[in-house]
C-alpha positions as CSV (number, residue, x, y, z in Angstrom):
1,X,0.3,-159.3,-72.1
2,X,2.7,-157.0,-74.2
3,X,3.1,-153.5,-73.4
4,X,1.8,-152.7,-77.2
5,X,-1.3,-154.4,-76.2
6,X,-1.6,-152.1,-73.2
7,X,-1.0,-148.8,-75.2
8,X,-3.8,-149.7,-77.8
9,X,-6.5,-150.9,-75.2
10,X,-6.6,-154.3,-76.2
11,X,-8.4,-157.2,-73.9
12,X,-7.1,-156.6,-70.0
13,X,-5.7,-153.2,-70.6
14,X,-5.0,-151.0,-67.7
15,X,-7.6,-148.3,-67.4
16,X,-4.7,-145.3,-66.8
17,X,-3.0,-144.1,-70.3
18,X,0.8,-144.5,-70.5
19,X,2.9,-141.9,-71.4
20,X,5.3,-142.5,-74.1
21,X,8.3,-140.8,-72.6
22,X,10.4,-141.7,-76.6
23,X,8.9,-138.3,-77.5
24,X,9.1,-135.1,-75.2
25,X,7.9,-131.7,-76.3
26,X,9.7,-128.7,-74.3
27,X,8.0,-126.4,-72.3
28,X,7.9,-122.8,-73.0
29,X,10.1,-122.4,-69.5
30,X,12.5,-125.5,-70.7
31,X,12.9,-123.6,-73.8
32,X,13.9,-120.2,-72.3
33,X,16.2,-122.1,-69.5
34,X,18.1,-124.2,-72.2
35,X,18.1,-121.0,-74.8
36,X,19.9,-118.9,-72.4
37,X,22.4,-121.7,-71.1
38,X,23.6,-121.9,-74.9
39,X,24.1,-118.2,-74.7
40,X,25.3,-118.4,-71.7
41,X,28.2,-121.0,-72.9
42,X,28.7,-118.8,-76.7
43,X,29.2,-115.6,-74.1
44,X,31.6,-117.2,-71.9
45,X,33.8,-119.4,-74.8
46,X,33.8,-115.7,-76.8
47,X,34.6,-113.8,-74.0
48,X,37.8,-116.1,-73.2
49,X,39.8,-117.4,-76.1
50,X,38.3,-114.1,-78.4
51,X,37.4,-111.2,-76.2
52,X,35.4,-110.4,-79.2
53,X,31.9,-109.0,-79.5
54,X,30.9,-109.9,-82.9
55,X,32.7,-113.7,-82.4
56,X,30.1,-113.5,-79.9
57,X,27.1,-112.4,-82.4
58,X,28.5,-115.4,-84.8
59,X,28.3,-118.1,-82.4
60,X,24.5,-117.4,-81.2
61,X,23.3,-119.9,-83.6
62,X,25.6,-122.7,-82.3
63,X,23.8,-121.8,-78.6
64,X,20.8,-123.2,-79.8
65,X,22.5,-126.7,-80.4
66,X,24.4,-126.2,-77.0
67,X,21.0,-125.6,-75.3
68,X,19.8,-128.6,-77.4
69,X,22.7,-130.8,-76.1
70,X,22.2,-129.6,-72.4
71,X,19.0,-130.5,-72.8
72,X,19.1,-134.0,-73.9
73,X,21.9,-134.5,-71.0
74,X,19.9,-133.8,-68.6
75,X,16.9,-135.7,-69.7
76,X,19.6,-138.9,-69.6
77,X,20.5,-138.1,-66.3
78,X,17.0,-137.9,-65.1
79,X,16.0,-140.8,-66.7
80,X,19.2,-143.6,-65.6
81,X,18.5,-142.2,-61.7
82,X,14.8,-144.0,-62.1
């Protein structure tokens, strides 16, 4: 039986629902851990090569994408170790 055939409830589906782990909504503590690691990197990279406050202020947006990216890294970790 194909795995589409179980997700739809065809003839000799399992009874339990399967997850389709393809699409993964953050939660509001993921989003808050991964927001402040992006900072956390746009702090540290200003801090050392500019020593510059408002270098700082201009890379905030890219510490969304960082958090983003750290976030999707870990989620491949996670998911090769099963």
């Amino acid at each position: 039986m194909s795995r589409l055939a179980d997700l739809k409830g065809g003839a000799g589906s399992r009874e339990e629902v399967l997850s389709d782990y393809r699409v993964y909504h953050l939660t509001g503590q993921e989003w808050i851990r991964y927001l402040l690691e992006g900072t956390a990197v746009c702090a540290v990279t200003a801090y050392v090569f500019y020593r510059s406050f408002l270098v700082f202020v201009l890379m905030l947006p890219a510490g969304r994408h960082i958090g983003a990216f750290i976030c999707l890294r870990d989620r491949r970790f996670t998911r090769n170790e099963r």
